[in-house]
C-alpha positions as CSV (number, residue, x, y, z in Angstrom):
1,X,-306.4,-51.9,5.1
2,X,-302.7,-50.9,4.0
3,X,-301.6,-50.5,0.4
4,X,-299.8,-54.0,-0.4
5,X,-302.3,-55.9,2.1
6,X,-304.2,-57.3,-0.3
7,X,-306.4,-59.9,1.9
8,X,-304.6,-62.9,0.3
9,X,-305.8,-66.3,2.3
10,X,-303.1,-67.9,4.1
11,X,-302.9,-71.7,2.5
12,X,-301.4,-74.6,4.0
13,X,-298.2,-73.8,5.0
14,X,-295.1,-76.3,3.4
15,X,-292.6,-77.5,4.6
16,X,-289.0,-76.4,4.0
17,X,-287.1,-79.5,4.1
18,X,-286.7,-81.6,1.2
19,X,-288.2,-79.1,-1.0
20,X,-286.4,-77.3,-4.1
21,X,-288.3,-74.1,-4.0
22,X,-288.1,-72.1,-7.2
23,X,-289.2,-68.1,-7.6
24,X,-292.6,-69.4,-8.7
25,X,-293.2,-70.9,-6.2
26,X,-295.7,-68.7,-3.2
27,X,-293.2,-68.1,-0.2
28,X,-292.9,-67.9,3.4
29,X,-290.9,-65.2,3.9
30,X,-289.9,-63.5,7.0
31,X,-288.5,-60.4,7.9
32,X,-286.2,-59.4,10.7
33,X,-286.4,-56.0,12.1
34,X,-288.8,-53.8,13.8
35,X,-288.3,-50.2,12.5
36,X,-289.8,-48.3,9.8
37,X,-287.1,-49.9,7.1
38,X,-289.0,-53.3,7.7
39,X,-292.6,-52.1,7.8
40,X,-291.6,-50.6,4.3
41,X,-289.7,-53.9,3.3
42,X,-292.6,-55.7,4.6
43,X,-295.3,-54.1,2.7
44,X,-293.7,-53.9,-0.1
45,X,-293.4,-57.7,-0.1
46,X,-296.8,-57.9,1.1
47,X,-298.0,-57.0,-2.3
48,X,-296.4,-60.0,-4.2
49,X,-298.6,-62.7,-5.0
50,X,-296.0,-65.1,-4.1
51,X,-295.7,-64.2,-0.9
52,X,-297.8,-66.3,0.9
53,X,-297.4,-66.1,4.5
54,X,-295.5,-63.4,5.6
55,X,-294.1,-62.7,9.2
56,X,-291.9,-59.8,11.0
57,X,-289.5,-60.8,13.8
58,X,-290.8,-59.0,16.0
59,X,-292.3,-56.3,13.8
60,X,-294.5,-52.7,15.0
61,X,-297.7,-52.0,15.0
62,X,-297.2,-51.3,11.6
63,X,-296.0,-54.4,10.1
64,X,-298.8,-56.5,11.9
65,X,-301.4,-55.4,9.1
66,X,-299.0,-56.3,6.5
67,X,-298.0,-59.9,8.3
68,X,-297.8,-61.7,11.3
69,X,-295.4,-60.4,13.8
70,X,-293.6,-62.9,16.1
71,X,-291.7,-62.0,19.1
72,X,-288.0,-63.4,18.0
73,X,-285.1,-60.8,18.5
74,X,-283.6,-60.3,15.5
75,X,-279.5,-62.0,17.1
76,X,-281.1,-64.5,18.6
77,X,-280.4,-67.1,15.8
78,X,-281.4,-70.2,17.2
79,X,-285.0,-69.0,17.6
80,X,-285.2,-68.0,14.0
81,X,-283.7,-71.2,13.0
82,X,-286.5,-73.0,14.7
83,X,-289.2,-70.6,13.7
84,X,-288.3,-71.0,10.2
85,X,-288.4,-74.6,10.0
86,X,-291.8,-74.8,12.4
87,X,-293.5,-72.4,9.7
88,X,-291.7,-73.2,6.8
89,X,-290.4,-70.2,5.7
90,X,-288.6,-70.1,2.2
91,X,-286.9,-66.8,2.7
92,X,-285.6,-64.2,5.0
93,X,-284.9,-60.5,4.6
94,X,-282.5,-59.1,6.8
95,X,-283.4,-55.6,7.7
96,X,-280.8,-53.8,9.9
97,X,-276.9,-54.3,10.2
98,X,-276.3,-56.0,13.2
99,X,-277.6,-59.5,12.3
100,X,-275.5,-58.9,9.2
101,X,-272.2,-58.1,11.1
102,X,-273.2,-60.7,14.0
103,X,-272.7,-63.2,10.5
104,X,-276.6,-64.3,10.2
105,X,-276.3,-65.5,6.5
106,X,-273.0,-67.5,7.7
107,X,-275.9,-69.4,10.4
108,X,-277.8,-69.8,7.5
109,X,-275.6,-71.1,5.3
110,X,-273.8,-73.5,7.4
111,X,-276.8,-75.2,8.9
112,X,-277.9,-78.1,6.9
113,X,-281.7,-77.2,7.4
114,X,-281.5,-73.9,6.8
115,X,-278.8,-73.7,3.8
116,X,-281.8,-74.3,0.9
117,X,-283.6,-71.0,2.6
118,X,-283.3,-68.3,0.9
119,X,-281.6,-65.6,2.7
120,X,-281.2,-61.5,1.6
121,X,-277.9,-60.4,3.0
122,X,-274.5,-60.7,2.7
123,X,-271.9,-62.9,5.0
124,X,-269.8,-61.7,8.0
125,X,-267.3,-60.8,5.9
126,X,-268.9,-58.4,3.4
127,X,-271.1,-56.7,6.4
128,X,-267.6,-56.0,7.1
129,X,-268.0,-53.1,4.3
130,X,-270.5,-51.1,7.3
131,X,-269.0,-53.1,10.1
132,X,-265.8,-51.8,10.0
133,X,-265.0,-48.2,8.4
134,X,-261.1,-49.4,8.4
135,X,-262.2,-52.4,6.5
136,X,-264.3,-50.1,4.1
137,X,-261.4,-47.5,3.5
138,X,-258.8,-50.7,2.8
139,X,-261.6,-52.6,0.1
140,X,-261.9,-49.0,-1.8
141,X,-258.2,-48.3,-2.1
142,X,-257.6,-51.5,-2.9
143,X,-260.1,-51.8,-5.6
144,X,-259.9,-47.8,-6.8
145,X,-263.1,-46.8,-5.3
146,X,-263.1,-42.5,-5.2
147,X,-263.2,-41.6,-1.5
148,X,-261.3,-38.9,0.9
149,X,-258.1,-39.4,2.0
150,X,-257.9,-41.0,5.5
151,X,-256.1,-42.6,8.2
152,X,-256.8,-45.6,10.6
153,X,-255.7,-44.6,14.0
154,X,-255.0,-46.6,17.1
155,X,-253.9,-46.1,20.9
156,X,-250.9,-47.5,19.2
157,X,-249.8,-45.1,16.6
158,X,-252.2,-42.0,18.3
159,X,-248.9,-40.0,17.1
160,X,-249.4,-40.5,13.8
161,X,-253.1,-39.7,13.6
162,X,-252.5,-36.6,15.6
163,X,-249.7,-35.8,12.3
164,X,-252.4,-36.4,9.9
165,X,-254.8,-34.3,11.7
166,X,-252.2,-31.5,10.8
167,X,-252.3,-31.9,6.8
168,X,-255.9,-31.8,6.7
169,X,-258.2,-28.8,6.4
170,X,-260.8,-27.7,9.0
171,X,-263.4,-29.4,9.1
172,X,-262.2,-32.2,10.6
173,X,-264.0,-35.9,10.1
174,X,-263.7,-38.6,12.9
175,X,-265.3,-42.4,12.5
176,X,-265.7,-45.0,14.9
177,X,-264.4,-47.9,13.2
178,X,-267.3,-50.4,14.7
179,X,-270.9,-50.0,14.6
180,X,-272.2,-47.4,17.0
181,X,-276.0,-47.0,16.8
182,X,-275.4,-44.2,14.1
183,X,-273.7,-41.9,16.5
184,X,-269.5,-42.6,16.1
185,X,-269.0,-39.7,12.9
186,X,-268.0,-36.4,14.6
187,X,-267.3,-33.7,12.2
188,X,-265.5,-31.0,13.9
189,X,-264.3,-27.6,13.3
190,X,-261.7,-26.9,15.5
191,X,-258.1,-29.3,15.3
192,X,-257.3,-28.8,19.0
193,X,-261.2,-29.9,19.6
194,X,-260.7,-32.8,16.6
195,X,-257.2,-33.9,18.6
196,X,-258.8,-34.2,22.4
197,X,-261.9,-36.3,20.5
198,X,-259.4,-38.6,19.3
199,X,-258.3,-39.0,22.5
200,X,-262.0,-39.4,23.7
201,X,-263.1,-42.1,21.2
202,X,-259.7,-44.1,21.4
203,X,-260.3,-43.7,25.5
204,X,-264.1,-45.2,25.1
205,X,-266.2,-42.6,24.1
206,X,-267.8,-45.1,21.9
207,X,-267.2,-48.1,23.4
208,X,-265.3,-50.6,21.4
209,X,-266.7,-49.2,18.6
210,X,-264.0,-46.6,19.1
211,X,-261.1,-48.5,19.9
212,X,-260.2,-47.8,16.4
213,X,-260.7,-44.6,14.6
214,X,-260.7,-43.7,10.8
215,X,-259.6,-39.7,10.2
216,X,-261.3,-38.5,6.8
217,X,-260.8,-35.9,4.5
218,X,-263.7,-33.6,4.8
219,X,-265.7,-33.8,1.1
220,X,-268.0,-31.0,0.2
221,X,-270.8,-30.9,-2.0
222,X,-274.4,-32.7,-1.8
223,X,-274.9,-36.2,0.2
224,X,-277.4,-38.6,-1.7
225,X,-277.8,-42.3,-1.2
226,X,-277.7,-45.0,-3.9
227,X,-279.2,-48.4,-3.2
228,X,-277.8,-51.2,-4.9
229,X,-279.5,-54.7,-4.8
230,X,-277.0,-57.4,-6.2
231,X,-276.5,-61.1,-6.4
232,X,-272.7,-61.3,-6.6
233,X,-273.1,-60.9,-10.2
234,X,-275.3,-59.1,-11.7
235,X,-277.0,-55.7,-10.0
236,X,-280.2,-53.3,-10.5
237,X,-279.8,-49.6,-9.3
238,X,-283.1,-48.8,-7.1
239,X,-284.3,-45.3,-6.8
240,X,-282.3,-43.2,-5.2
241,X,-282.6,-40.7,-2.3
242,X,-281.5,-37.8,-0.2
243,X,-282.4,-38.1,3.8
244,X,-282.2,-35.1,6.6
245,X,-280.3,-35.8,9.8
246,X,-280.7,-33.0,11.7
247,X,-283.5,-32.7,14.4
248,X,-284.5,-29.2,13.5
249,X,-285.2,-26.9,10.2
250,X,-282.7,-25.8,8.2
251,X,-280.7,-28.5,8.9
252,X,-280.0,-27.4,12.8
253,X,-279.9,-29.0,16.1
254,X,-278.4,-32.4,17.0
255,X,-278.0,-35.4,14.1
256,X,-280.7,-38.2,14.5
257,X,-281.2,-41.2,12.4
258,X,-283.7,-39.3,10.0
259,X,-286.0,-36.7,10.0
260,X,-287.6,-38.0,6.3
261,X,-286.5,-38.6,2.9
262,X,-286.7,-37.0,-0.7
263,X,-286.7,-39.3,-4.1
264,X,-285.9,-39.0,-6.8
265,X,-283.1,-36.6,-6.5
266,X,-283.1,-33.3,-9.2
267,X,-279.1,-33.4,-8.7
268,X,-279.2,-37.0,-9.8
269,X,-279.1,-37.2,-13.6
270,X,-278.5,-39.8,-15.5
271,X,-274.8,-38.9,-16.0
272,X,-273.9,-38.9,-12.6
273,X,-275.8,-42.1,-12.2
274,X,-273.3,-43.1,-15.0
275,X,-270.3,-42.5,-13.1
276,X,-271.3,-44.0,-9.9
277,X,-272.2,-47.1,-12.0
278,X,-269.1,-47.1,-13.5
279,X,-266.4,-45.6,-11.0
280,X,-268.3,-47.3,-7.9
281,X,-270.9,-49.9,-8.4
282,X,-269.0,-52.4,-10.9
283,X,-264.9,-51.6,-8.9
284,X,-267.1,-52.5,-5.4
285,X,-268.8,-55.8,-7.1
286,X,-265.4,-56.7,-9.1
287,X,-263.7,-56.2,-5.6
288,X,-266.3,-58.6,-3.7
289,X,-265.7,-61.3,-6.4
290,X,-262.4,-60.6,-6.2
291,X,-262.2,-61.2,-2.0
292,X,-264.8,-64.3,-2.3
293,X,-267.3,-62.0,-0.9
294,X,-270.9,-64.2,-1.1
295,X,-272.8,-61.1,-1.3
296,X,-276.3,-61.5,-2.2
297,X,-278.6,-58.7,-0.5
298,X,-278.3,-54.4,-0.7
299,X,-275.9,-52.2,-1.0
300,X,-276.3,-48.7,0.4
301,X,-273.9,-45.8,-1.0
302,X,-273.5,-43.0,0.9
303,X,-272.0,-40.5,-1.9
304,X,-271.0,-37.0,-2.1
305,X,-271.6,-34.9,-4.9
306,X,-268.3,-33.2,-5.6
307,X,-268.6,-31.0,-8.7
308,X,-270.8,-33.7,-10.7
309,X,-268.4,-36.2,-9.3
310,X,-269.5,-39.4,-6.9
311,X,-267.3,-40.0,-3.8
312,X,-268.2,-43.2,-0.9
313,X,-268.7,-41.4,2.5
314,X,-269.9,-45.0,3.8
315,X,-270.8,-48.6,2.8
316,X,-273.8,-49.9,4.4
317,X,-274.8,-53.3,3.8
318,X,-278.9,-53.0,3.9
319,X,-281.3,-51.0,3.0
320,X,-281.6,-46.9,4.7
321,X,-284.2,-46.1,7.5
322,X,-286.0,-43.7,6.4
323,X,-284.7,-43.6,2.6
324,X,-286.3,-47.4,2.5
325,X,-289.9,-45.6,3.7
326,X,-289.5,-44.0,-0.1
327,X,-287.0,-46.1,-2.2
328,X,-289.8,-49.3,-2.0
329,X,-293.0,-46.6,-2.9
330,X,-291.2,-46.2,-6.5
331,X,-290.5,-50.1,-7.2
332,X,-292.5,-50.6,-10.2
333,X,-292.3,-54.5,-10.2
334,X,-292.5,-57.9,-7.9
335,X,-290.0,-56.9,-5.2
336,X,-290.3,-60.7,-3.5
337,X,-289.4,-62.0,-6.9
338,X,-286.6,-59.8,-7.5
339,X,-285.5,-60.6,-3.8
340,X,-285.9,-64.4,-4.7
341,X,-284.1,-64.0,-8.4
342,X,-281.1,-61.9,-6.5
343,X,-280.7,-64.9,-3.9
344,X,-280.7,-67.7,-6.7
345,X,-277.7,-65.6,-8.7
346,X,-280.1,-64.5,-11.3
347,X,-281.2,-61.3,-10.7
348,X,-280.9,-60.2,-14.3
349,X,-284.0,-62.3,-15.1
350,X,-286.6,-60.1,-13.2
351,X,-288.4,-57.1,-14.4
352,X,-287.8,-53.9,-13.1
353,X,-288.6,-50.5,-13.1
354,X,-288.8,-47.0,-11.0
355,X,-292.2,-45.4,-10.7
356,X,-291.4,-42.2,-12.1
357,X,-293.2,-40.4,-9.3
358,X,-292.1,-38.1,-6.8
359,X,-291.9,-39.5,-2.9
360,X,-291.6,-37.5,-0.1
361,X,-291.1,-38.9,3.8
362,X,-291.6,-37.0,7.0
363,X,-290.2,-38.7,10.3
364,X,-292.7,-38.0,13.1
365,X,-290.5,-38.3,16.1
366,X,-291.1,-38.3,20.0
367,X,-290.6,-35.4,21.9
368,X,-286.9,-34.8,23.6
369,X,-285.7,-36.7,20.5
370,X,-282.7,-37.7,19.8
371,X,-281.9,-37.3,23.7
372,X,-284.4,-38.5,26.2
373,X,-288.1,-39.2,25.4
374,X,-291.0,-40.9,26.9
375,X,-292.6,-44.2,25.5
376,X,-295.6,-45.3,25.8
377,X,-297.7,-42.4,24.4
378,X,-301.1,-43.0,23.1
379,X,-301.1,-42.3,19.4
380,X,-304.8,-41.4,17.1
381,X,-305.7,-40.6,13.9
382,X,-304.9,-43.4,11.4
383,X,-307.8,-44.1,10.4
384,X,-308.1,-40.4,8.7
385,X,-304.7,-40.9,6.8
386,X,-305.9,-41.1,3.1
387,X,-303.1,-41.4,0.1
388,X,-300.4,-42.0,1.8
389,X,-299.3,-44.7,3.6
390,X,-297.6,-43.8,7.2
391,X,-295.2,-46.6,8.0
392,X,-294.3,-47.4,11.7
393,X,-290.9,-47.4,12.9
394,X,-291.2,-46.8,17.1
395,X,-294.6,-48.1,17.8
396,X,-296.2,-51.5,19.9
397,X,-299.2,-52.5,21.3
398,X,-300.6,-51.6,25.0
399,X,-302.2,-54.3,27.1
400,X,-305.3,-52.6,25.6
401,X,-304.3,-53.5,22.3
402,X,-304.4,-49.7,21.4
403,X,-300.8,-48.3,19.2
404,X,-297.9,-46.6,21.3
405,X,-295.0,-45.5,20.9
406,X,-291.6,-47.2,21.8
407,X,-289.2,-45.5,20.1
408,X,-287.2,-41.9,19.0
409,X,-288.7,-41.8,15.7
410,X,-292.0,-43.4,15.4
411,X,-294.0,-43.0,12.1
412,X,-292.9,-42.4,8.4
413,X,-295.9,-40.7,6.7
414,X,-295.0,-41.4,2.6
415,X,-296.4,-39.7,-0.5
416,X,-296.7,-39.5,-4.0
417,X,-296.5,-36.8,-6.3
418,X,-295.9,-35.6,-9.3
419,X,-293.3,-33.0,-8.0
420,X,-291.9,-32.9,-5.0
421,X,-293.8,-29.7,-4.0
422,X,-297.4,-32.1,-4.5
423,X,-295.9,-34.8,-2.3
424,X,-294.5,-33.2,0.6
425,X,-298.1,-31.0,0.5
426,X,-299.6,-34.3,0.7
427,X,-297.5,-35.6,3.5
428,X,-297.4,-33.0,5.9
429,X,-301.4,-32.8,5.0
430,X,-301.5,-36.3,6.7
431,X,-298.5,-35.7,9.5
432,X,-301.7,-33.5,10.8
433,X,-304.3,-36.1,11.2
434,X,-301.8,-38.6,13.7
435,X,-301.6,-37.0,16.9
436,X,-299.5,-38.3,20.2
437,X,-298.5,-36.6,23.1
438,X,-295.2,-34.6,22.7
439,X,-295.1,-35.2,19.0
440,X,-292.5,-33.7,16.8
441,X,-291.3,-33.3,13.4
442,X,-289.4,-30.9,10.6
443,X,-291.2,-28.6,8.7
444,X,-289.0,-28.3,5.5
445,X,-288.3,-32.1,4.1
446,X,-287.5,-31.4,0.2
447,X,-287.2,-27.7,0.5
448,X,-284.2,-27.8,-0.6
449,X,-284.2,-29.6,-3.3
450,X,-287.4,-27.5,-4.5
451,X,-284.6,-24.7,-3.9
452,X,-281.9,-26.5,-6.5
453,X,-284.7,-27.5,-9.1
454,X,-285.8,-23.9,-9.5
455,X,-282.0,-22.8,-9.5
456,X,-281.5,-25.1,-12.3
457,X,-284.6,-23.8,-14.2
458,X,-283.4,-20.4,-14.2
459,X,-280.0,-21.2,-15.2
């Protein structure tokens, strides 16, 4: 048994129609996604006792001992809308982006069975903010959100981006305006290799997702990611976290979408939680109000740590994979409640608090990752994972019913500490007992950070 599945009996399911559901109320909710971010999403739910029923469209291995999984793809809107009034479900959690951006919540809204379900996200227009980085860089200019200086370059006006390119220093930041899987940023060191890329990405590299590109200012200092859950109105600041992109140590090799995760983060105090509060968090939700924006769901800031100073790299408009595998460990408090208060507008009426504990994630990932891997590897040892909880992000079922792999990155092993030294010792301690062929993983998740604490100390 999983932490958070707590072996509540399903009850007789209601129905959703003609019912005024309220927070106290036990929920159906279901959760679309099938990585790692919605195993954690899921188990953290899992452990409300007004969750009643809770399913995973179409969910891992993983999520199916928190929930039911159910094999609905996560765009396919018209299935979901039937599922949900078959099962009665009260409220759905959007995991990733592309629902979001497809305009999910819109579907929902608009449908006169489905507009009294709850629903975590925001609408088309304000998954805009991760959508489109043009959109992003025009809302935080607008609404005097601190960012680089940047310019939004077409096959059009290629001329002036190649300018541009000119008055900025090495290195040199390139973004695919549309969502590209994680893969449209380049950073590049060289401006005759930053000009032909432009040409490259405004040729197709990316797809459509390059048709347009945003040039950026490079920023230097420390990345960390804030995660802001809001209901248009009012907002609670979860626990931060710092994630590691690279395949290899030391921060080498090709990017990935995460090699594990670090929270909470030494570098960020209280102070500088003050000013990205105040010089971020309140300009972004005054500027949604502002637009009409119905934004009720997360919001993920990807900052830089300039000097002390916050500045937005990114917008994302959902929770991180694998910061989530951490950020839901240290919610002290009903996380199906808050999610329930945030979609009814009253968010400010729901306990909260961060377990003041340190969590540390390691991604184990498949072998050739992030370039070409096998699936379908047998994977062992779960049953010898103790204190942690290892959260599935690539993994299924064989025909034998026995766990496989199915993906690049394929299990989060989480722990808790009471520095990050103890929780990483604990995690890697347990990365040893899950074994699959070709298996891979870095060896140095929160070194760094060990590295700055200490500095500090000595200071």
């Amino acid at each position: 048994m999983y932490p958070g599945d707590n072996g509540k009996e399903a009850v007789k399911w209601k129905d959703i129609q003609g019912q005024n559901v309220t927070a106290l109320d036990e929920m159906n909710v279901l959760v679309l996604g099938s990585g790692g971010r919605e195993h954690a999403l899921a188990w953290k739910i899992a452990q409300s006792p007004y969750c009643r029923n809770l399913f995973i469209a179409p969910g891992n291995a993983g999520t199916a001992e928190v929930g039911k999984n159910v094999p609905i793809k996560v765009g396919d809107f018209e299935a979901i809308k039937q599922f949900c009034i078959e099962q009665g479900v009260q409220m759905v959690v959007v995991g990733p982006e592309q629902p979001l951006v497809d305009g999910v919540v819109d579907f929902f809204k608009h449908d006169d069975v489905l507009k009294s379900v709850k629903i975590i996200g925001p609408d088309k227009v304000g998954a805009q903010l991760e959508g489109s980085k043009a959109f992003a860089k025009v809302f935080m200019e607008k609404y005097g959100v601190p960012t680089a200086k940047c310019c939004t370059v077409t096959a059009e006006n290629l001329n002036e981006g190649l300018a541009f390119l000119e008055t900025v220093k090495a290195p040199y930041v390139l973004k695919a305006d549309g969502l590209a899987a994680g893969k449209g940023v380049l950073i590049l060191d060289s401006l005759d290799e930053a000009k032909t890329e432009l040409n490259n990405m405004l040729g197709g590299k990316f797809g459509s997702a390059s048709a347009m590109v945003v040039i950026e200012e490079f920023l230097k200092g420390i990345e960390v990611s804030v995660f802001v859950l809001t209901d248009g109105e009012h907002y609670v600041l979860l626990p931060e976290a710092k994630d590691y992109k690279r395949i290899g140590d030391g921060d080498k090799g090709l990017n990935t979408g995460g090699m594990g995760a670090v929270s909470p983060v030494p570098f960020c105090t209280d102070d500088f939680l003050k000013k990205v509060e105040d010089r971020i968090v309140k300009p972004t939700l005054k500027g949604l109000k502002a637009e009409n924006i119905d934004y009720k769901g997360f919001i993920f800031l990807g900052l830089m740590n300039d000097g002390g100073n916050p500045y937005v790299i990114e917008y994302n408009v959902r929770m991180g994979d694998p910061e989530t595998e951490v950020v839901m460990t240290r919610i002290d408090g009903d996380f199906a409640l808050m999610l329930s208060a945030c979609a009814e507008g009253r968010l400010n009426e729901v306990a909260y608090a961060k377990n003041p504990k340190t969590a540390v994630t390691v991604m184990m990932v498949s072998g050739g990752y992030p370039e070409s891997y096998k699936k379908g590897m047998k994977m062992s040892g779960f049953e010898n994972v103790k204190d942690c909880v290892a959260f599935h992000a690539g993994t299924a079922f064989d025909a034998e019913n026995d766990v496989v792999t199915s993906g690049g990155r394929v299990i989060a092993v989480t722990a808790h500490g009471n520095s990050i030294e103890e929780a990483r010792d604990l995690a890697y301690q347990n990365v040893e007992k899950i074994h699959f062929e070709g298996m891979n993983f870095r060896h140095d998740i929160g070194m760094d950070l060990m590295k700055y604490a200490q500095q500090q100390l000595n200071k």
